[in-house]
N, C-alpha and C positions, 0 to 999 in steps of 0.2 A: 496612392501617389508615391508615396516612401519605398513602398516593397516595388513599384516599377523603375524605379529612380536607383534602387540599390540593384535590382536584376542588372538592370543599363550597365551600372558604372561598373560593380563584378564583373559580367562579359567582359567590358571593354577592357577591364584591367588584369584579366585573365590571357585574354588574348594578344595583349600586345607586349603582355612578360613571354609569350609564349610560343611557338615553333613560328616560321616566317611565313605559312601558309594561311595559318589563321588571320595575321597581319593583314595581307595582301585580301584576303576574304572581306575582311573589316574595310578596307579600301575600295575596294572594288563595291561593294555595299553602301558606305556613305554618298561614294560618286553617283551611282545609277539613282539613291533616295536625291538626293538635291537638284540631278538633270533633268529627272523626272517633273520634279514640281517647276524646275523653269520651264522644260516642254507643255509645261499645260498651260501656266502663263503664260506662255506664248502664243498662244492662240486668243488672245485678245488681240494679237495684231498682226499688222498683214506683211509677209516677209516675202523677195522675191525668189525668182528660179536662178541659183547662179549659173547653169548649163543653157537652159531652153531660153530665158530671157531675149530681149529685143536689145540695140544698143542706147534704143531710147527710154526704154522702161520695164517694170519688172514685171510684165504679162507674158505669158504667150498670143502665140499667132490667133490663136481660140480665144484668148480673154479670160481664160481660167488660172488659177492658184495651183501651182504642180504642190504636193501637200508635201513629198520628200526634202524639197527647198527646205522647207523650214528646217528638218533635219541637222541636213547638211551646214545651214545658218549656225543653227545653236553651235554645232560639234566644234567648227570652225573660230568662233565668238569664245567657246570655253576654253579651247587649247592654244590660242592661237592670240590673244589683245589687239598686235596690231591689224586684226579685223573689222575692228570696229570704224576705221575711218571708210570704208565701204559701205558702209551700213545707211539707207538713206536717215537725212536729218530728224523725221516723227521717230525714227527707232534707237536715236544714238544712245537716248540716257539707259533705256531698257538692255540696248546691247554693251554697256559702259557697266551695268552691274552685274549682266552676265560673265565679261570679262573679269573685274574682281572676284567674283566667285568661284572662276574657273581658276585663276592664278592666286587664292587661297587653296582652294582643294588639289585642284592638278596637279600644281607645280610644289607647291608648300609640302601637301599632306603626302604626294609621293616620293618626294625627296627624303621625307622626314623618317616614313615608312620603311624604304628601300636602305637607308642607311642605317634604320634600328634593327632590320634583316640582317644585314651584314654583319653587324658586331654584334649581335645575338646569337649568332652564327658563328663568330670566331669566339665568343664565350660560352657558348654549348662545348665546341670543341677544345677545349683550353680546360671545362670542367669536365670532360669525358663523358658527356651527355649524345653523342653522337652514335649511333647504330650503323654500320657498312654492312652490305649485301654481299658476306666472302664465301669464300669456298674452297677447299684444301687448304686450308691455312690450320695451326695448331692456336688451341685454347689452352689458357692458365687462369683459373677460378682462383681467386685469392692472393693475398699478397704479405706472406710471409720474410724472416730474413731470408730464407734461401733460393725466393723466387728470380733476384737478379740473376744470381749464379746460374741458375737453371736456363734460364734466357738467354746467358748470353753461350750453354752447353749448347742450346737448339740453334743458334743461329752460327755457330763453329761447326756442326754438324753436317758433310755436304749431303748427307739424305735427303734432308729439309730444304735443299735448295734456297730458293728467296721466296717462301711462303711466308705471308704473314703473321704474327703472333698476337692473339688479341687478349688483353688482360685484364680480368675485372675484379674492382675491386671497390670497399668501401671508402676505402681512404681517397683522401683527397687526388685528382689526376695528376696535378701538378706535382705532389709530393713522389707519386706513382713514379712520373717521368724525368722526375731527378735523380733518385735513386738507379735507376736504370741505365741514365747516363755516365754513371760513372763507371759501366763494366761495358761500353759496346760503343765501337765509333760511328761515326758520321753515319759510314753508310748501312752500319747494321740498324742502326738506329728509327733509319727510316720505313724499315719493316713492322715496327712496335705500333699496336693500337690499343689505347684505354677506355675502359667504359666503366663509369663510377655506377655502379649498382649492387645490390643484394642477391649473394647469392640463393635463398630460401623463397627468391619469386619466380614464379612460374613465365610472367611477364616478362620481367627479367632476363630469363635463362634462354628464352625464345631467342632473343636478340643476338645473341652467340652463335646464332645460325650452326649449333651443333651437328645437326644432321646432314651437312655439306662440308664438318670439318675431316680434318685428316690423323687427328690424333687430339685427347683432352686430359690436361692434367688440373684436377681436384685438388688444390696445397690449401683454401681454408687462408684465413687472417691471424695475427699474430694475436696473444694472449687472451686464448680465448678458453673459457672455464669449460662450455660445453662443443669447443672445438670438433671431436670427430663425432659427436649426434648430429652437429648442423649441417658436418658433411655429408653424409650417409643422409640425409632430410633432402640434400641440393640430386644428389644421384640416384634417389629415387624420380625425382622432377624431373630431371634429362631421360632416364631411362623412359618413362610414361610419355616424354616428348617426342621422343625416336620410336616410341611403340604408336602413335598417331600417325607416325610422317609413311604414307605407301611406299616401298624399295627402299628405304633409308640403310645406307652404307654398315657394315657393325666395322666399329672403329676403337682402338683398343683407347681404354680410362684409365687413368692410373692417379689412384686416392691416396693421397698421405691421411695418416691416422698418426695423432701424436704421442696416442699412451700405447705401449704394448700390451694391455690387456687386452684391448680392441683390436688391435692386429693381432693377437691369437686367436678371437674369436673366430675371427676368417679364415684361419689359418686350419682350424678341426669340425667348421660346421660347412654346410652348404648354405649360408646367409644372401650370395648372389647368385644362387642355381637359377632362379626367375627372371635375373636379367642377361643373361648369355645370347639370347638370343639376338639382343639389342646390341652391348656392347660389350669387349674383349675386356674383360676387370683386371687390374692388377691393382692390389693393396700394397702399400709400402710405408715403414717407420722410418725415419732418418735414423737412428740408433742401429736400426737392425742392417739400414743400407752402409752405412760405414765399417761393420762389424764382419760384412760379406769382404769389405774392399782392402781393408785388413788384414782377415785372415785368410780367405778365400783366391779373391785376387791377387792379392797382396801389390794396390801399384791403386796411384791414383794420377791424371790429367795426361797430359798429350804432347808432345814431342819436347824439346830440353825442359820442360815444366813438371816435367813425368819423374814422379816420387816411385821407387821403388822399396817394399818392407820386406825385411828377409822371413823364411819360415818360423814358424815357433821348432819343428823338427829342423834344425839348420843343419845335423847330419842325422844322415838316414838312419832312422831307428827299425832292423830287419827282425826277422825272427834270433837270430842269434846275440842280440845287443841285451846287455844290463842297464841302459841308460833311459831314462823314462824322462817325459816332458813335463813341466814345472811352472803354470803360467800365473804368475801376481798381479792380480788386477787392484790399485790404489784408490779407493773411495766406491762404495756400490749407489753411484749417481745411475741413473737411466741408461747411460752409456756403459756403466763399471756392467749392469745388470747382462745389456744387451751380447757385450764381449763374453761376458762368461756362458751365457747358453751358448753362443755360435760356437767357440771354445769347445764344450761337449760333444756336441753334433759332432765335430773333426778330429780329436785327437785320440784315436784306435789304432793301434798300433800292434804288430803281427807277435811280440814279442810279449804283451800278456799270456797268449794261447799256449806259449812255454811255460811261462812262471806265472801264473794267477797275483801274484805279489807285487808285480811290474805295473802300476798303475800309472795313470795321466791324473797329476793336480792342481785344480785349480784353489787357488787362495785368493780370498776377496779381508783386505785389511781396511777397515772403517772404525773413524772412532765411535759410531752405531751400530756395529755390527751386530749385539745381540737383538736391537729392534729390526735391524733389515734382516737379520737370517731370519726369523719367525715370518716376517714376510715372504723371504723367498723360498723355504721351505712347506710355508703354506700356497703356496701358487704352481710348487712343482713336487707335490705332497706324494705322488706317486711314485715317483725316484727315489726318494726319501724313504719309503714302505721299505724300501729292497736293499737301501746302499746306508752303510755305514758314515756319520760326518762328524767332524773335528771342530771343536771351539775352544779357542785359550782367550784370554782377557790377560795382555799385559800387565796390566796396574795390579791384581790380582789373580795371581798365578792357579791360588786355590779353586777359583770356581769352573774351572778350564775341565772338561771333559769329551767322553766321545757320546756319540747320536748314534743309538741302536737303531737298526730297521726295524720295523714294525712286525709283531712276532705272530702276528696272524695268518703270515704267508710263512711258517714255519722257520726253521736253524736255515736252510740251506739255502739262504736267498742273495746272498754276497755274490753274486758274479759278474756284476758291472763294471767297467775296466777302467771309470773316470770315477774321482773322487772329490768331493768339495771340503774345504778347510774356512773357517770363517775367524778372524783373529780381532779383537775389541782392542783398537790405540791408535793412535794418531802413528803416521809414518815417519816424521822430524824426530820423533823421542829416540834416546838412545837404546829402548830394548828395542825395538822396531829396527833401528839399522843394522843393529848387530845380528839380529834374524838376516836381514835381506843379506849381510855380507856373507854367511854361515853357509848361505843357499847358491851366491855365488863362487862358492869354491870347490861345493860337493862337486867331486867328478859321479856321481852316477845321476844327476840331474842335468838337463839342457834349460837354465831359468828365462824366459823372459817377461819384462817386468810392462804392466800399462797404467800409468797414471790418466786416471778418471774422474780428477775432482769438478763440484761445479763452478769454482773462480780461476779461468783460464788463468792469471796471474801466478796465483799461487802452485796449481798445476807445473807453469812452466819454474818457478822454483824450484817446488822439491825433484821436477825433472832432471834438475842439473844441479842439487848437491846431495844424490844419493855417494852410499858408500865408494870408496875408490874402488873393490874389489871388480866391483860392476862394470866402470870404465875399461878400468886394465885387461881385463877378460873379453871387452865388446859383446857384450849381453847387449842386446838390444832391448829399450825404452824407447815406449809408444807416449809420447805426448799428448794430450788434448787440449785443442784449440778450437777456437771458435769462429775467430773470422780469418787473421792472418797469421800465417806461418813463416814470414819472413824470417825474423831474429833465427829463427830453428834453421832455415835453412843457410845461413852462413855461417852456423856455427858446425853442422856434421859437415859440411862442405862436401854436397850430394854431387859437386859437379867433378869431383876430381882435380881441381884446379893447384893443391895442394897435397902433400902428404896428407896421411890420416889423421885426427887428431884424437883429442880426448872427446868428445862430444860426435863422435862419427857414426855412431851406431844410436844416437838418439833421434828419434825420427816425429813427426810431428802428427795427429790424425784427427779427424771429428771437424772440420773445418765444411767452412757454407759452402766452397768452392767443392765443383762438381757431386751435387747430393743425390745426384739420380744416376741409376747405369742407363742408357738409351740403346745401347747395342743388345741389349738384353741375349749375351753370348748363352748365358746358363739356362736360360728356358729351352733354347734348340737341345741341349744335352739331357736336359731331364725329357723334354719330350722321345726324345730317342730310347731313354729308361722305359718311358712305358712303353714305347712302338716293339721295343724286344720282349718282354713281357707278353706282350698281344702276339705279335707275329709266332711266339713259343703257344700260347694257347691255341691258334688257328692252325697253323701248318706243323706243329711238333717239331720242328728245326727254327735254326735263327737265320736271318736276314742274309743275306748276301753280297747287297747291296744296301746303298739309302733311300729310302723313298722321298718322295717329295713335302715340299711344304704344305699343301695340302690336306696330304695322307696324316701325315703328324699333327696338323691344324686339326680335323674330325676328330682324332682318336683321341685327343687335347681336351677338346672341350665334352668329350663325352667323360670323363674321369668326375669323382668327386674335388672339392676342393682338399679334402685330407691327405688322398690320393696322390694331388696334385704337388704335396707339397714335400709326400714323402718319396718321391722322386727328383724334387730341387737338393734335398739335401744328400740325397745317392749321389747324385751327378755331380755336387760341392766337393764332396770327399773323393772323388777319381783320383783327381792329381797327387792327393796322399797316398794313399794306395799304391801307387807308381812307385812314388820315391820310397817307399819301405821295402821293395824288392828292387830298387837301385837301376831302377826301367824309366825310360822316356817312350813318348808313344812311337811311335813308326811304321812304315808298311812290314820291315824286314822283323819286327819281336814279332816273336810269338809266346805263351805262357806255357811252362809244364803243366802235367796234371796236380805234382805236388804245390805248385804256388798257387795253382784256380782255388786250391781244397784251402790252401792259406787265405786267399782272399775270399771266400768265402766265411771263413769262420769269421774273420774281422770284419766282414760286410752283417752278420749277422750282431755284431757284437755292437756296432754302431745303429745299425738298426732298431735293436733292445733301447738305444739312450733314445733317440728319435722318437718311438714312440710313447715311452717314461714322457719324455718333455711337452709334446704335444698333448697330452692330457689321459692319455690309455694308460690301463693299469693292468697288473698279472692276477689273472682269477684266483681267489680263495681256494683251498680243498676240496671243498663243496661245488661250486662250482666249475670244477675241470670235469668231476663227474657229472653235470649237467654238460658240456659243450662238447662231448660227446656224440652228441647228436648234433648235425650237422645245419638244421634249423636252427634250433636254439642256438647254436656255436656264432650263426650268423646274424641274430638277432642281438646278443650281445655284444658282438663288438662292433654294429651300426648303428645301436641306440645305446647302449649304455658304457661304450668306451670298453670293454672289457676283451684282452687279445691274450688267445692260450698258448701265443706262439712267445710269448714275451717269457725265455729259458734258457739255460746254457745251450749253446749250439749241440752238445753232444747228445742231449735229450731231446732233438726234434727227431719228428718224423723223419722216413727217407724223401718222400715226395717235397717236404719245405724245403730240406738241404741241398735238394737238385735245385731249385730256385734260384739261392743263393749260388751257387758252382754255376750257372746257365750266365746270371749277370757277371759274375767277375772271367768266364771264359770271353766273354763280348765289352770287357770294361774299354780294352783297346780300340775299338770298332766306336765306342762313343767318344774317347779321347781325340778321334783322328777326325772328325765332323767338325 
């Protein structure tokens, strides 16, 4: 009796906390159990035909009982009270508690019902318990700080038209959708849908109607320890979703990963070869996206809001120039890290290939710098093997020395054009400024300086009381901020509104507002790197024209992902390259053959860092005599990282050197796309 009694009251208490169908199920249930037992009580007595009847009595013309009467009787009696004054006198009390019964259950329990439906229903909704049957609308898995911003990129964006945006996430909906409101108006607003759920369920992730959407971004929840596993756990689940669904659309993904160790994994392995066929990948760090927009782009947001950063080469450094570029990055935070590889990847310049002495360096000053260079000399240990680095310790001058390369790759290994400095002090102390003042005065250096600490506050301090030499000179200072950049921006006075000031060339960056590129301009240019590449290996000439999006899509996704990446960063470096020969793109330039051979050897020269950083290393002695053989050659450097091309350009072969001269002859041809 207990365990029926507890079944009972479970169900019912299940069901009626619970979606409005089950409700109505449970209603619809009680009614038909109770009508039932008065339909069979009813047949103790004799009810007439209200249609067929006489005006004098409830027979028909036959004398028979039409059996549907009774029906009709009860239905009428239950929904209906004042029925019962119809009802002859032997039936009134029977039809007097069919009535109460009916206006208990009917009227009461449907009311009661229909109304716990409704606010059940505006509390499902309200908790983000609600699922929509969408389609072309864009997904955001997760609810980071940057996902407002992001949101309110997609809905400024007129590609996206007025597609929906649906957001899931664990946190509360409500908190979801006040955050939200406070970067999107009225009407953008009304495009936004929440669904409070787990990303790591499969049930879950159903609900997203992925395979009907138009684009999905993977951002992951805020402070999370095992953040980009659980990602990578969710994106296998959608992929395995979209590999069920018959003709499911491949619609491109784009994963935040929060530590760059995990986005370089992506970055040198084929980790999502398996899922290509599903969806279009793109991994992305915020560190590394800010670091592109910085140095790359150099501009961040959209009409009078649109921040312009000058170059780190602010005059063109040609083959003829003694002046080398000199970039100070303040704290090796996440951010300090990310700037100084991007940093490397770009700054090759045609005037090493004069003077081997003419180097690019980067200085990373932290008052940890000898536990973060061990760090970051062990994570990019193969650059390290070959290039020479520098560490002084202010407080103690004595222990300050240089970092030999690694002597297993012989004497002759120094030919890397970028150098790293690592210096142990806080930046406020007086050796520290005197350093930065020193730097900004050399004329054979271009300095510009990026504070990278992680307390934006303090950041924005030592932003604005470095040395005056700094000011006076308009060196540019790259600040880091986090959420707003205002004070920054009334203080350079980006608008022109006034003369220049003292703070004019301090610029502000790292900030939540727009943390994605959505145009994604630089994948069309890298993909056009490999289409020239390809089009040279099939027809022995270069392109003539462009091909199509398409054509470039195939050729795209047939590439590895290492492949993939050592063409984003060819393509990155274009507009450098330009400016070192004092060229904008055009139909009317053309290149001599001595500049292609110039860019060429600096395309080779960046290339060398490119692959050092991505995790490839220069074969041993031993092994150059093994990669000889053109198996083996290739067997090393797709399983064990190991590339024999990684040498002064003047020791390659003829056949790699045509390579290099084939891309920098067609460098223009990818500028003008």
């Amino acid at each position: 009796m207990n365990s029926l009694r507890r079944l009972f009251t479970l169900c019912f208490d299940r069901a009626f906390s619970g979606r409005g169908r089950t409700q109505f199920a449970w209603l619809v249930g009680i009614l038909l159990l109770f009508f039932g037992g008065i339909y069979l009580v009813s047949w103790f007595f004799a009810f007439p035909e209200p249609s067929g009847a006489s005006a004098s009595g409830p027979l028909r013309t036959d004398g028979e009982e039409a059996p549907m009467g009774r029906l009709l009787q009860l239905i009428c009696l239950f929904i209906d009270p004042g029925s019962v004054a119809n009802v002859q006198p032997e039936l009134r009390w029977f039809a007097l508690g069919v009535a109460i019964l009916g206006l208990l259950l009917f009227s009461g329990l449907l009311i009661s019902v229909v109304s716990n439906m409704l606010e059940r229903r505006v509390e499902r909704y309200r908790e983000g318990e609600i699922a929509y049957p969408l389609e072309n609308h864009v997904v955001v898995i997760g609810f980071e700080e940057m996902v407002p911003m992001l949101v309110h990129q997609i809905c400024s964006d007129p590609r996206y038209g007025d597609c929906y945006i649906l957001i899931q996430s664990v946190r509360p909906a409500a908190e979801v959708r006040n955050r939200i409101h406070t970067v999107l108006d009225a009407r953008q607003e009304r495009r936004i849908l929440v669904l409070h759920a787990q990303r790591n369920s499969t049930e879950e992730l159903e609900k997203l109607c992925t395979t009907r959407a138009r684009e999905l971004f993977l951002i992951g929840e805020a402070d999370e320890y095992d953040h980009d596993s659980l990602n990578i756990d969710s994106l296998q689940k959608i992929v395995a979703i979209h590999r069920r669904t018959p003709d499911c659309p491949r619609i491109p993904v784009s994963v935040l990963f929060e530590y760059q160790t995990t986005y370089a994994a992506f970055q040198i392995s084929d980790l999502a070869e398996e899922w290509r066929q599903q969806i279009d990948f793109h991994p992305f760090n915020f560190y590394e996206e800010w670091a592109k927009k910085l140095l790359v782009r150099r501009s961040y947001g959209e009409g009078d809001a649109r921040v312009e950063y000058p170059a780190l080469d602010r005059e063109p450094i040609t083959r003829e120039s003694d002046r080398t570029v000199h970039f100070v990055i303040i704290g090796m935070s996440r951010m300090g890290v990310a700037l100084g590889v991007e940093a490397a990847q770009l700054l090759h310049f045609p005037n090493f290939c004069r003077d081997p002495r003419l180097k690019s360096r980067i200085t990373f000053i932290d008052a940890a710098a000898d536990e973060e260079m061990n760090f970051f000399r062990g994570r990019y240990r193969h650059y390290f093997d070959l290039a020479p680095s520098r560490y002084r310790d202010m407080e103690h001058p004595a222990e300050s020395r240089v970092l030999p390369p690694n002597r297993a790759y012989g004497t002759g290994v120094d030919f890397l054009d970028v150098e790293f400095e690592f210096i142990k002090g806080r930046a406020e102390t007086p050796a520290v400024q005197r350093l930065l003042a020193e730097w900004a005065v050399d004329p054979g250096q271009q300095l510009s300086i990026a504070v990278c600490l992680n307390f934006p506050p303090r950041s924005m301090a030592l932003g604005l009381y470095l040395p005056d030499e700094i000011y006076a000179r308009d060196i540019p200072v790259f600040v880091r901020q986090e959420t707003s950049s205002a004070l920054l921006d009334l203080l350079n006075n980006r608008l022109k509104r006034e003369p220049l000031n003292r703070y004019s060339h301090v610029f502000p960056f790292g900030m939540l507002a727009h943390p994605f590129d959505l145009d994604r301009r630089n994948t069309r240019r890298a993909q056009l790197v490999n289409y020239i590449y390809d089009f040279r290996c099939r027809h022995h000439a270069g392109p003539s024209e462009y091909p199509s999006e398409a054509v470039l899509q195939k050729a795209w996704d047939q590439l590895s992902v290492a492949r993939q990446w050592s063409n984003f960063y060819c393509a990155d470096s274009a507009d450098l390259k330009l400016r070192s020969l004092c060229l904008t793109a055009g139909p009317e330039v053309r290149l001599t053959e001595e500049q292609i051979e110039l860019l060429a050897e600096v395309e080779h020269n960046r290339w060398n860092m490119e692959k050092l950083l991505l995790g490839y290393r220069r074969p041993t002695r031993k092994e150059e005599i093994l990669c000889r053989d053109k198996t083996v050659c290739a067997a090393y450097k797709n399983r064990l990282f190991v590339h024999p091309d990684i040498r002064p350009y003047g020791e390659l072969d003829d056949e790699i050197r045509d390579q290099d001269r084939y891309l920098a002859k067609y460098l223009l041809f990818i500028m003008e796309a």
